[in-house]
VOKOLDREN-886134 format. One line per field, with one value per residue: residue number from 1; residue in three letters; chain; x, y, z of N, C-alpha, C in turn. Coordinates in Angstrom, 2 decimals. Layout:
N
k <- (NUM_...)
r <- (ALA_...)
c <- (A_...)
nX <- (X_...)
nY <- (Y_...)
nZ <- (Z_...)
caX <- (X_...)
caY <- (Y_...)
caZ <- (Z_...)
cX <- (X_...)
cY <- (Y_...)
cZ <- (Z_...)
# end
This chain:
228
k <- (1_2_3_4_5_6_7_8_9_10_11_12_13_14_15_16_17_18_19_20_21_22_23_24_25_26_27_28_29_30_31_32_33_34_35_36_37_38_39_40_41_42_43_44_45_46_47_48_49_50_51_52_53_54_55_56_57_58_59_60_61_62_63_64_65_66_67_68_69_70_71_72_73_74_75_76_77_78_79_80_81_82_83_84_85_86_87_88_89_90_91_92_93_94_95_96_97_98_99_100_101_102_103_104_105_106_107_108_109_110_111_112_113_114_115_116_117_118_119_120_121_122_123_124_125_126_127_128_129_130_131_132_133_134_135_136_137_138_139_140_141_142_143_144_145_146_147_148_149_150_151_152_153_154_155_156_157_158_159_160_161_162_163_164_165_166_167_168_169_170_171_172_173_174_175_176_177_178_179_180_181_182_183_184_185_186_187_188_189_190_191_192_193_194_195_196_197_198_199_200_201_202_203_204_205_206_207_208_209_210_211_212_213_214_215_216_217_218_219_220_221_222_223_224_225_226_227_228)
r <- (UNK_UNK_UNK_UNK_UNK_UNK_UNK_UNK_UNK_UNK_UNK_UNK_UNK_UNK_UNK_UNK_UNK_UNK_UNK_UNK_UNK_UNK_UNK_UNK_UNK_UNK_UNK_UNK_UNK_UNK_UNK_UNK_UNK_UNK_UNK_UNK_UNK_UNK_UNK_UNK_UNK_UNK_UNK_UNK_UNK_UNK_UNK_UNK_UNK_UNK_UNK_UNK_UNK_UNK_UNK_UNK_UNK_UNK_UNK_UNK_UNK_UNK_UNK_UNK_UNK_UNK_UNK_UNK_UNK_UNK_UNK_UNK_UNK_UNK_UNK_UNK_UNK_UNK_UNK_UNK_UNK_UNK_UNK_UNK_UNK_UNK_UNK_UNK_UNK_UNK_UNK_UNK_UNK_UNK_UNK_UNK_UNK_UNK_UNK_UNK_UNK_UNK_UNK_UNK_UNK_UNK_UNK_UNK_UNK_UNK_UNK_UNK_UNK_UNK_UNK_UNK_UNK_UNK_UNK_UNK_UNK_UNK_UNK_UNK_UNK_UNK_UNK_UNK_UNK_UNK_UNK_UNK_UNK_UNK_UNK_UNK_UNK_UNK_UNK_UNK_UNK_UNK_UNK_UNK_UNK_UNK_UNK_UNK_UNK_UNK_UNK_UNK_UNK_UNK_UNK_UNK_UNK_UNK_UNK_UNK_UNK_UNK_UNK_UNK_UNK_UNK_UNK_UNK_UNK_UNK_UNK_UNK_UNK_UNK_UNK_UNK_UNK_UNK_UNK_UNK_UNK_UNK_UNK_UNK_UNK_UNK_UNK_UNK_UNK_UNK_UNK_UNK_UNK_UNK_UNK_UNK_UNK_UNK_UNK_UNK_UNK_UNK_UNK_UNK_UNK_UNK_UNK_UNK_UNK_UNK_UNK_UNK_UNK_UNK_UNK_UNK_UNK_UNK_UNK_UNK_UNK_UNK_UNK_UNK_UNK_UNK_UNK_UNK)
c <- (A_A_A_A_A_A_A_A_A_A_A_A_A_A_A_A_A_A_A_A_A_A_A_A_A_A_A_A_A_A_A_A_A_A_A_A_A_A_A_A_A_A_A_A_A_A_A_A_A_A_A_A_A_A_A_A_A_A_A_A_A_A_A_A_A_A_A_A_A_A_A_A_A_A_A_A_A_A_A_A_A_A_A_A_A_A_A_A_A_A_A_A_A_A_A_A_A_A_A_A_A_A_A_A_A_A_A_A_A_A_A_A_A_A_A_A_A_A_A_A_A_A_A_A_A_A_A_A_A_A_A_A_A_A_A_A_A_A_A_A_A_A_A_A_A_A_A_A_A_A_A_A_A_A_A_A_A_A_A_A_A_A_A_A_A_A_A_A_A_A_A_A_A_A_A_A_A_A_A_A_A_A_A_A_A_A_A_A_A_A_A_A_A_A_A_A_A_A_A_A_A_A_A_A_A_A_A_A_A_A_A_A_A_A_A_A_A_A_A_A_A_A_A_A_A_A_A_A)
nX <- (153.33_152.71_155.00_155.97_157.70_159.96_159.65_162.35_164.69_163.99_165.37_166.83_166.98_164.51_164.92_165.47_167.16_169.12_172.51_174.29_176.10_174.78_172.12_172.42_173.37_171.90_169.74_170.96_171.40_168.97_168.08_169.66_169.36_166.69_166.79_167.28_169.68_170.94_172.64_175.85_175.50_177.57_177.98_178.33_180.37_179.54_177.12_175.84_175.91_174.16_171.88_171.06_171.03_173.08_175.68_178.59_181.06_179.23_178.73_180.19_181.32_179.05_179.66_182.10_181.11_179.25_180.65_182.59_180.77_180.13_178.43_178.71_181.19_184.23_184.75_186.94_187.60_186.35_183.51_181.34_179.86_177.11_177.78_178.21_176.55_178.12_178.72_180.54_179.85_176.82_176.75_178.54_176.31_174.02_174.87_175.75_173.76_171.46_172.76_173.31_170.49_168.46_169.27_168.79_166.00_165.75_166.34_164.51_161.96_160.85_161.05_159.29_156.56_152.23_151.89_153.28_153.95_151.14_151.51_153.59_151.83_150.08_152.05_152.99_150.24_150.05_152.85_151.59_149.50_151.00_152.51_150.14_149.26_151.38_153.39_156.12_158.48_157.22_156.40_159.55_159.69_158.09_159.07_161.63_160.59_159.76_161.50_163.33_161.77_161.57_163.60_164.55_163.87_165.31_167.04_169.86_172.49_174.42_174.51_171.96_172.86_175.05_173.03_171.89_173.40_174.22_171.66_171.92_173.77_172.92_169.94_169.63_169.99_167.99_165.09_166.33_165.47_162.87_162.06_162.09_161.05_158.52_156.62_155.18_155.98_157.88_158.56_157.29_157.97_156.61_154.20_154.54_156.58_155.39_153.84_155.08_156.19_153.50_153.30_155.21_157.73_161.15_162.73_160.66_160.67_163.32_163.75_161.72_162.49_165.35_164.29_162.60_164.86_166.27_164.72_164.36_166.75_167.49_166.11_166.84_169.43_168.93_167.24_169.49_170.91_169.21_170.06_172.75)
nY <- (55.30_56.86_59.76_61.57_64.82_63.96_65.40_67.54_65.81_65.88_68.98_69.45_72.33_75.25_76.26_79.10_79.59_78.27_78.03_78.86_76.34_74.62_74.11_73.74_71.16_70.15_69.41_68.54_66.53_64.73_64.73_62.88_60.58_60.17_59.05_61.18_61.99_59.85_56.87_57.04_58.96_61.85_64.75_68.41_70.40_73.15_73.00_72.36_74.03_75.79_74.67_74.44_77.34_78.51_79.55_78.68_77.87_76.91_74.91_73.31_72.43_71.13_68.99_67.75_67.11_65.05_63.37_61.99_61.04_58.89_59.10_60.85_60.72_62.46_62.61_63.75_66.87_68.23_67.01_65.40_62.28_60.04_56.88_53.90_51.09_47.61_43.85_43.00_46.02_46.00_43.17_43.66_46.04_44.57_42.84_45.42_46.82_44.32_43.87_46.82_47.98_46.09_46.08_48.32_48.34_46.64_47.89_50.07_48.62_48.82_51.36_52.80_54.20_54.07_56.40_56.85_54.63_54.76_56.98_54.98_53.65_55.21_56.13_53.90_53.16_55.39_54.82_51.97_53.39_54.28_52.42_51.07_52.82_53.02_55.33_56.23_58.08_58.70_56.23_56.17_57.99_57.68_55.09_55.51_57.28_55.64_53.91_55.79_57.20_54.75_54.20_56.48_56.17_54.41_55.19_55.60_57.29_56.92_54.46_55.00_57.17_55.88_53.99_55.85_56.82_54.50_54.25_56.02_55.10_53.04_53.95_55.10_53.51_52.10_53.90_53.36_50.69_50.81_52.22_51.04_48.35_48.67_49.83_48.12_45.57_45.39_43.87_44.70_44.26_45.68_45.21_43.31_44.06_46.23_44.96_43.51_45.73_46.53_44.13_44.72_42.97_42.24_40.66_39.89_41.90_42.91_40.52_40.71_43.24_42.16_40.29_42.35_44.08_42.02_41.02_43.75_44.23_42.41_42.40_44.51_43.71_41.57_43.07_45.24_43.39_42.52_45.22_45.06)
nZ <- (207.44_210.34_211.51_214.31_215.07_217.65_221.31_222.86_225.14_228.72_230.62_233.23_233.97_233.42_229.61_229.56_231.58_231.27_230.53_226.82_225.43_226.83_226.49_223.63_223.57_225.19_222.75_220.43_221.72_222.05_219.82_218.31_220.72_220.05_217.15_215.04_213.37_211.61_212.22_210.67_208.88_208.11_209.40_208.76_211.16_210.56_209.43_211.88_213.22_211.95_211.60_214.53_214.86_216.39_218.18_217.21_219.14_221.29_220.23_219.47_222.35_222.35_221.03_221.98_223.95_223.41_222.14_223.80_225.27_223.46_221.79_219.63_216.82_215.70_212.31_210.83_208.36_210.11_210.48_211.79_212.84_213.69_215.83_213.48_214.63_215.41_215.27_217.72_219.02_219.62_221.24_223.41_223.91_224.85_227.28_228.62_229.46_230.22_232.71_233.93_233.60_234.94_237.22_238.39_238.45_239.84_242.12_242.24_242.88_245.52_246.26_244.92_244.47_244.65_242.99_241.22_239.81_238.71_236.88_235.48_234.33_232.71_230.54_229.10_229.14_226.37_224.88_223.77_222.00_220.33_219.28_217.88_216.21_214.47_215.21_215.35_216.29_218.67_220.05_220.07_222.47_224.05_225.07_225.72_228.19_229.67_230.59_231.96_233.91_235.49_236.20_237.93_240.30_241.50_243.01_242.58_240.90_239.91_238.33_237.27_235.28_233.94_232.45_230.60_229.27_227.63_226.40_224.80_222.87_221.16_220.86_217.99_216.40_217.24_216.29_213.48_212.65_213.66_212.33_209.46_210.20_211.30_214.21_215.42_215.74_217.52_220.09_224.03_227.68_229.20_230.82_232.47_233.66_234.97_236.78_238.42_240.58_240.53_242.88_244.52_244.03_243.79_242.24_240.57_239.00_237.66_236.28_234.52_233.36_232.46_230.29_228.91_228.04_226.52_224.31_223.09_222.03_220.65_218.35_217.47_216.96_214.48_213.03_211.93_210.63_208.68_207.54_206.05)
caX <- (153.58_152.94_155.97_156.01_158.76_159.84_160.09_163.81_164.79_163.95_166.24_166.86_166.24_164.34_165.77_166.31_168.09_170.12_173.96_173.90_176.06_173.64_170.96_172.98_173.80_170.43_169.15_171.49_171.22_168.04_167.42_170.55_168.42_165.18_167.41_166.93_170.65_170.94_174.05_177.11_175.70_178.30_176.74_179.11_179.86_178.64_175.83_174.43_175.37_173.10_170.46_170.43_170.76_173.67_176.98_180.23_181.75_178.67_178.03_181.74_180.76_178.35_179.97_182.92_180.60_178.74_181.54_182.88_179.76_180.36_177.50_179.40_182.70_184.84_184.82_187.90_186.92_185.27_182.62_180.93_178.66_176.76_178.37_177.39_176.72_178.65_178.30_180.91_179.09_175.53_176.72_178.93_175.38_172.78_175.56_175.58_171.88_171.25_173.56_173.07_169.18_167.72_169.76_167.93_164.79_165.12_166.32_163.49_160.45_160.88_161.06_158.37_154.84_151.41_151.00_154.41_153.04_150.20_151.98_154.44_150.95_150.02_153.34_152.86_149.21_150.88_153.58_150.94_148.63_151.88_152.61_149.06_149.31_152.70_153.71_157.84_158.87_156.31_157.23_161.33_159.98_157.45_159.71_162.38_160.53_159.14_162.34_164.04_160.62_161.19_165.44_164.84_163.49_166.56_168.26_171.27_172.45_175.84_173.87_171.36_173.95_175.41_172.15_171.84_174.68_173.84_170.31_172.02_174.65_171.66_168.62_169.55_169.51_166.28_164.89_166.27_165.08_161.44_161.20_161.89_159.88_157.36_156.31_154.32_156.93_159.29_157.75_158.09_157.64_156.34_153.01_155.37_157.66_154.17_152.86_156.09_156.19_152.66_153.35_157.08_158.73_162.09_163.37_160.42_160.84_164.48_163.60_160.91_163.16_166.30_163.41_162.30_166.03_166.66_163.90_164.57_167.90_167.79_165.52_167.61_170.18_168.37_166.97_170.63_171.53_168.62_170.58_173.62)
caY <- (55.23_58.21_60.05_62.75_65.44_64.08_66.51_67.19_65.24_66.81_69.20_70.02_73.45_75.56_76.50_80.20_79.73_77.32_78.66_78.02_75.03_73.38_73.92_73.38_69.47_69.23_69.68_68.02_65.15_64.27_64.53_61.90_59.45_59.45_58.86_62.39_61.73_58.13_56.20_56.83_59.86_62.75_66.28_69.15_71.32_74.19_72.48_71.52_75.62_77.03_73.93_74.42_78.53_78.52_79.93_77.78_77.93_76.50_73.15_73.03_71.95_70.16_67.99_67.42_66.01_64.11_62.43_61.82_59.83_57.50_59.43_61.00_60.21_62.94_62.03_64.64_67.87_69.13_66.56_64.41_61.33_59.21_55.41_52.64_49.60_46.10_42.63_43.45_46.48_45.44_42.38_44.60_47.18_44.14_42.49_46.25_46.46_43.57_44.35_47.84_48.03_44.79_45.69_50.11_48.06_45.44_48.98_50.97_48.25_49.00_52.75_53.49_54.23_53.80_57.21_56.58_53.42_55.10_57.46_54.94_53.02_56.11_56.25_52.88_53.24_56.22_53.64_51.04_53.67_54.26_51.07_50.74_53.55_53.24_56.24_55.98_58.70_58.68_54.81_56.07_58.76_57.07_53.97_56.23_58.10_54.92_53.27_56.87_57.74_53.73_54.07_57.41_55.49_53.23_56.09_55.34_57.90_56.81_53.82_55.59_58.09_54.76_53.35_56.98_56.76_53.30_54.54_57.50_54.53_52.05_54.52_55.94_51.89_51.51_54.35_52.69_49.36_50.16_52.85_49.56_47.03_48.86_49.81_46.47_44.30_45.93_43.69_44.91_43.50_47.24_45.13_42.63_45.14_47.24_43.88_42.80_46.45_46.31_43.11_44.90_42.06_43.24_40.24_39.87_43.37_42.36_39.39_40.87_44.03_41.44_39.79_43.53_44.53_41.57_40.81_44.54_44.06_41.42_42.79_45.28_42.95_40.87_44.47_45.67_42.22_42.60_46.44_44.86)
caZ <- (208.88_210.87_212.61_214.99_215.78_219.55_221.93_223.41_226.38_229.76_231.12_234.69_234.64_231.63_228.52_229.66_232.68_230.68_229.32_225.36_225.59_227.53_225.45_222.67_224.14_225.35_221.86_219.84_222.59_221.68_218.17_218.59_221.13_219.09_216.05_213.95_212.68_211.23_212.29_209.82_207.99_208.54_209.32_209.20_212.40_209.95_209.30_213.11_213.68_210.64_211.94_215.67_215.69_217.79_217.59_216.90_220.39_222.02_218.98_219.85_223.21_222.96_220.20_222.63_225.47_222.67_221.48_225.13_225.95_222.53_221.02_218.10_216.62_214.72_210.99_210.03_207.62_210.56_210.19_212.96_212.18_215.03_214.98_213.02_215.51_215.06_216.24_218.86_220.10_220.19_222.19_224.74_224.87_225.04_228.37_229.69_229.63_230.95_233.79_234.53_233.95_235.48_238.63_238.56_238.16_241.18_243.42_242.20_242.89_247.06_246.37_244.05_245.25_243.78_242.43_240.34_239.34_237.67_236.21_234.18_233.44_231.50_229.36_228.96_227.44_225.30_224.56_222.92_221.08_219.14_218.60_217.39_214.96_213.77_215.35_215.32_217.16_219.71_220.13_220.92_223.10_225.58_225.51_226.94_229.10_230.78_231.37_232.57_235.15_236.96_237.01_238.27_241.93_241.83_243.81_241.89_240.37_238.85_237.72_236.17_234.17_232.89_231.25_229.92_227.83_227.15_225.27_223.61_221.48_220.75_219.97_216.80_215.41_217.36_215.21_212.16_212.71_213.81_210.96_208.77_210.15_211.97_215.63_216.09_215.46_218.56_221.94_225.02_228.48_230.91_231.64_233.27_234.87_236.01_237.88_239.61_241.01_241.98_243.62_244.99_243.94_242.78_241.37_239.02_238.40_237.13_235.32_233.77_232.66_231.70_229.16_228.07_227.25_225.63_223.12_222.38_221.34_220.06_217.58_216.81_215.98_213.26_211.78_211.51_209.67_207.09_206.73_205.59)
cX <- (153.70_154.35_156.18_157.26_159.20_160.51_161.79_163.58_164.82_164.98_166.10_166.51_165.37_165.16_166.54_166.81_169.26_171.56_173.53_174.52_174.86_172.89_171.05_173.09_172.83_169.67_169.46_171.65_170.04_167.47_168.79_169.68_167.66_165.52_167.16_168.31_171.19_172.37_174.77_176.70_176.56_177.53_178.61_178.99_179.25_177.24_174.65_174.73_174.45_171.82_169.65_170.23_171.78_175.28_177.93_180.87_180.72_178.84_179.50_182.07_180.55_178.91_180.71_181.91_180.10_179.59_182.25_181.41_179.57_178.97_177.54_180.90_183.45_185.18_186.63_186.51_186.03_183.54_182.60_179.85_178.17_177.57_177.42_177.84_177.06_178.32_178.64_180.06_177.62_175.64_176.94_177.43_174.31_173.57_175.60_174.39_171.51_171.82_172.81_170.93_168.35_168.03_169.10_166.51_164.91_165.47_165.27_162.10_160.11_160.49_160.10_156.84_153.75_151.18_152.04_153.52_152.09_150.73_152.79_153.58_150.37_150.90_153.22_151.54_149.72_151.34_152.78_150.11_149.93_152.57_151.44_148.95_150.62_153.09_155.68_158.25_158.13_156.38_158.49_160.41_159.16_158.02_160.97_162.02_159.91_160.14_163.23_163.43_161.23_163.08_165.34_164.38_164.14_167.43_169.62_171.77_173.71_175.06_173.02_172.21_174.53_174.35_171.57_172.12_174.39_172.73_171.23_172.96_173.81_170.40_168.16_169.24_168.56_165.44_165.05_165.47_163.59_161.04_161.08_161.38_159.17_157.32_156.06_154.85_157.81_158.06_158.52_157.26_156.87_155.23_153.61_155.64_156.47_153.69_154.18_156.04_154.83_152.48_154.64_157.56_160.22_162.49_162.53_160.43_161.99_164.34_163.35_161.82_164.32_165.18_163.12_163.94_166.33_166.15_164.08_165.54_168.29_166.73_166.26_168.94_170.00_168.02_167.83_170.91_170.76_169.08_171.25_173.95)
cY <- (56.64_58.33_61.32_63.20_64.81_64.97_66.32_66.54_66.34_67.41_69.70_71.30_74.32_76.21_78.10_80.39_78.56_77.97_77.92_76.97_74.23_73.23_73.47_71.47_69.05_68.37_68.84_66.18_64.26_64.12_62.82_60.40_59.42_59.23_59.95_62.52_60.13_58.01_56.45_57.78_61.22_63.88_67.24_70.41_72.84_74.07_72.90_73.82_76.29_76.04_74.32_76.16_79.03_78.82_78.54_77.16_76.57_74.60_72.96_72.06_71.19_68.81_67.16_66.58_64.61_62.86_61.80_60.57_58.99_58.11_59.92_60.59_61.48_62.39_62.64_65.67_68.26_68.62_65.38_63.48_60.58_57.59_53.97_51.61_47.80_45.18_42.94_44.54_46.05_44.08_42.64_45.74_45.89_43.74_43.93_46.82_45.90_43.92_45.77_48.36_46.93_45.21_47.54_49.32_47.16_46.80_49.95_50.71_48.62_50.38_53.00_53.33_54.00_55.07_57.27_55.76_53.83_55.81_56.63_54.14_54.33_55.83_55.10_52.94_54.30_55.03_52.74_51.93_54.11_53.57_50.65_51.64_54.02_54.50_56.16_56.74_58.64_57.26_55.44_57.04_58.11_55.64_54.39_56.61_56.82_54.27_54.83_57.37_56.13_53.77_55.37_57.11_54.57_54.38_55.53_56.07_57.73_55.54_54.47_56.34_57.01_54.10_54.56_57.13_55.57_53.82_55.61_56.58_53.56_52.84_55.63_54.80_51.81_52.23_53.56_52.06_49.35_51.19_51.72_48.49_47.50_48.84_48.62_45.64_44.57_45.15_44.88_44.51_44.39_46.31_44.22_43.15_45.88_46.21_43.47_44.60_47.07_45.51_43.94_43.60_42.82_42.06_39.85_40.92_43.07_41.43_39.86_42.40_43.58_41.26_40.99_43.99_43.52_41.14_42.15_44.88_43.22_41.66_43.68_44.42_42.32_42.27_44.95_44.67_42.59_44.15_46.08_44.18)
cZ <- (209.43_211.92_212.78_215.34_217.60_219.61_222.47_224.77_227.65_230.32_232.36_235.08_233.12_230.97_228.73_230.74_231.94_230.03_228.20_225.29_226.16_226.96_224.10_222.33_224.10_223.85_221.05_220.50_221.86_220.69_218.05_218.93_220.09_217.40_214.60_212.99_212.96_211.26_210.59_208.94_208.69_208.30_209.58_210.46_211.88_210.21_210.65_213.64_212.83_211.44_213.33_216.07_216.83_217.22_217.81_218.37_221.87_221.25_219.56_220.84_223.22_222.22_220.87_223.43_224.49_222.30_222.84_225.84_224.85_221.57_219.62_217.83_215.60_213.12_209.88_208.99_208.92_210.44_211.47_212.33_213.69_214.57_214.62_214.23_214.85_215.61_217.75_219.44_220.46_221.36_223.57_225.33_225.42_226.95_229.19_230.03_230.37_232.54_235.00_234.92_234.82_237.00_239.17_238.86_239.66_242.50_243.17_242.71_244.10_247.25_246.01_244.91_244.11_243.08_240.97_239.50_238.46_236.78_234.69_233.53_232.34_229.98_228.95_227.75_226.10_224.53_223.59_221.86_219.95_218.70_217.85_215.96_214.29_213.88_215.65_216.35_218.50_220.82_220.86_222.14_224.21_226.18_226.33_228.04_230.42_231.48_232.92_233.92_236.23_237.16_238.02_240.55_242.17_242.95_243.71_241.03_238.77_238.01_236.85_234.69_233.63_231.82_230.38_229.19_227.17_225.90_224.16_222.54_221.00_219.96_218.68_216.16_215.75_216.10_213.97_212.21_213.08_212.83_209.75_208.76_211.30_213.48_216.03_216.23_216.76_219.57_223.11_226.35_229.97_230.89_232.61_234.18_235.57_236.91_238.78_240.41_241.94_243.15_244.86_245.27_242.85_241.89_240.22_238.50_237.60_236.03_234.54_232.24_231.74_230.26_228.12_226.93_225.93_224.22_221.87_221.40_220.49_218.26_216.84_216.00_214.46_212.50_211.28_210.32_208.29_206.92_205.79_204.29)
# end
């Protein structure tokens, strides 16, 4: 199964106008999302400073915010691990999913224009040729970037920053679970969500995104089970 380095998650401004925390977060953010540290293995804060290049003060940082948005957990010894997901949480992320995304998706279908529209049909074809060639990473990263491009026309901002955090405690198991049973096996429902938006219908935009979240999760669930 081929798998590509993903790139880091976009940051607001570039890397050298960036303070080193930030870049530090950014960095460590995203190897996080696209699952580059597997739930429940402990990394030492030595470690992510000899890995990322970055002094002490900054990983320091970013560990704090990390762990502040549920992304890492202090292990003791100076050791951080990402968290293993349970029944209880996967049920509490698939109910705040459902929730918080279905309702970015029915305020974004009014907003968005056709040149958008093409755009997240791109990421979208992306999206399938790495489902087609078992590309893993490439899979987490255009499946992010398609949900992150249509919340980003919900003009919701606190909403959005909630399903943010949401992806960053779920897509280290996605990782697992489609490095274990394969890209092809993960559905997902963007040709749905791209036709209720050409239509601007929001509530099949909604529907269609409830159905996307949940098949996804629900996938993840059963892949976790055959972990255990």
């Amino acid at each position: 199964m081929t798998e590509t380095a993903p790139p880091p998650a976009a940051a607001p401004e570039s890397p050298a106008k960036l303070p080193a925390h930030e870049i530090v977060y950014q960095t460590l953010r995203s190897q996080i999302l696209f699952g580059e540290l597997v739930p429940g293995q402990a990394v030492t804060i030595q470690g992510l400073v000899e890995t990322l290049g970055a002094g002490m003060t900054p990983v320091r940082e970013a560990i704090r915010r990390l762990i502040s948005d549920g992304a890492l957990m202090f292990q003791g010894n100076r050791r951080v691990s990402v968290p293993l997901l349970g029944p209880q949480d996967l049920e509490e992320l698939i109910f705040a999913r459902k929730t918080i995304e279905c309702e970015l998706a029915r305020r974004a279908t009014p907003r968005i224009g056709a040149a958008h529209i093409e755009k997240l049909v791109a990421i979208d074809n992306a999206l399938d040729k790495a489902i087609a060639t078992g590309d893993v990473a490439g899979y987490l990263v255009q499946n992010y970037s398609f949900h992150t491009m249509l919340y980003a026309h919900a003009e919701a901002p606190i909403l959005s920053d909630i399903a943010d955090r949401l992806w960053l405690r779920f897509g280290p198991s996605l990782r697992v679970v489609s490095g274990r049973l394969g890209t092809q096996s993960f559905p997902d429902r963007h040709k749905d969500i791209l036709e209720a938006l050409r239509r601007q219908d929001p509530e099949m935009a909604a529907l269609a995104m409830e159905r996307d979240v949940c098949q996804g999760m629900e996938h993840v669930v059963e892949g976790l089970k055959g972990a255990n």
